[in-house]
VONUSE-438909 format. One record per residue (C-alpha): residue number from 1; x, y, z. Coordinates in Angstrom, 2 decimals, padded with zeros to 5 digits. Layout:
 num      c1      c2      c3
 NUM       X       Y       Z
...
END
This chain:
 num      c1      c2      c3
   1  131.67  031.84  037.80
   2  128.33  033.48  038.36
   3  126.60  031.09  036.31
   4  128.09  028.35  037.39
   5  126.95  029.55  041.18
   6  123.49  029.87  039.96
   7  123.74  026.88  038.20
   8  124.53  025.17  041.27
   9  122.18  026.93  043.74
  10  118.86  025.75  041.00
  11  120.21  022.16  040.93
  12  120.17  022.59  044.81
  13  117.22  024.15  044.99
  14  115.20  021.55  042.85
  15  116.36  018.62  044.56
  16  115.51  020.10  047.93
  17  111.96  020.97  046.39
  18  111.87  017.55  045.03
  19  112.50  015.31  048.09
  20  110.17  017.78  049.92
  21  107.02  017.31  048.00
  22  108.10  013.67  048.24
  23  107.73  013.46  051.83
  24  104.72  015.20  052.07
  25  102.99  013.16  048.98
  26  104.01  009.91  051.38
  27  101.88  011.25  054.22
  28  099.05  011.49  052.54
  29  098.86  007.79  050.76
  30  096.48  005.26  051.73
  31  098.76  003.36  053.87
  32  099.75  006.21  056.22
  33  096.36  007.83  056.39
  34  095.17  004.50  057.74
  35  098.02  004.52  059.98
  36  097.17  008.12  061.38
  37  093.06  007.64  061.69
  38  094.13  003.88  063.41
  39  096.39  005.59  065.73
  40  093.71  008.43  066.83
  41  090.87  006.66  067.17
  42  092.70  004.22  069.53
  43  093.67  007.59  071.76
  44  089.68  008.39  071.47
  45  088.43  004.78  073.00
  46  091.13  004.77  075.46
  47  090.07  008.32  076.53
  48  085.75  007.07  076.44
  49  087.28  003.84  078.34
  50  089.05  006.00  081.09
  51  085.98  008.51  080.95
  52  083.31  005.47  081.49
  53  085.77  003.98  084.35
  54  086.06  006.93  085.93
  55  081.83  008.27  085.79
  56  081.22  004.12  087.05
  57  083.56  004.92  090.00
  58  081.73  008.35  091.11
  59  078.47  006.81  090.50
  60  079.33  004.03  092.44
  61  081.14  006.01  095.48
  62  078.05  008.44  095.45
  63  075.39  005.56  095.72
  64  077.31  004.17  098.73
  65  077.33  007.49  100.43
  66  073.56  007.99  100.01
  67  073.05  004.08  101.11
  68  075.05  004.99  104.36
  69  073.36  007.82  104.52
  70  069.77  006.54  104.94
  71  071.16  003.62  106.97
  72  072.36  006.08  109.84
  73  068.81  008.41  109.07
  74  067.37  005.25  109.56
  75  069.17  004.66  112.60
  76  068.44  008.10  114.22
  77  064.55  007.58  113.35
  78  064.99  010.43  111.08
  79  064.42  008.55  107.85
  80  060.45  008.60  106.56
  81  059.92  007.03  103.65
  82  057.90  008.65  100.58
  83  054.50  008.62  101.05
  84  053.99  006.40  098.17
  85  055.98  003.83  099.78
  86  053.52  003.90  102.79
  87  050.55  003.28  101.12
  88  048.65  000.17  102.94
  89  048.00 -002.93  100.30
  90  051.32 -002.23  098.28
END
C-alpha cells in the first residue's frame, strides 16, 4: 500500500513539475516576449504622450499669465522695457 501511495504521489508530482516548467518555458518564447516588450513600450509612449500634453499645457497657461501680466504693467505705466530694447536705431 505504501508503495503504491508513493508511487502515486511521484507520478503526481512529475506531472505537476512537468506542466509547470511548461508554462514558464512558453513565457519566455519569441512570440510572447514580443508580446510583453510590445505591450510595455506602448504604456511608455502613452505615458511621454500624456507627459508632453501635459508640460505643453503649463507652458502654455504660464506664457498667458506673464502676457497678461505685462499687458496690465503696461497698463499701470509700470512696465519698462530692457534697456536693450530702448536703444535708439534698433
Amino acid at each position: 500500500m505504501r508503495r503504491i501511495l508513493w508511487f502515486g504521489m511521484g507520478v503526481g508530482s512529475s506531472v505537476w513539475a512537468q506542466r509547470s516548467a511548461k508554462k514558464r518555458l512558453k513565457k519566455y518564447t519569441p512570440p510572447a516576449v514580443i508580446d510583453r516588450a510590445a505591450k510595455r513600450t506602448a504604456g511608455v509612449v502613452r505615458t511621454v504622450q500624456d507627459a508632453v500634453s501635459e508640460g505643453r499645457t503649463v507652458a502654455k497657461d504660464y506664457q498667458d499669465d506673464a502676457k497678461s501680466e505685462i499687458q496690465a504693467q503696461r497698463r499701470r505705466g509700470a512696465y519698462r522695457p530692457a534697456s536693450s530694447e530702448r536703444r535708439p536705431g534698433m
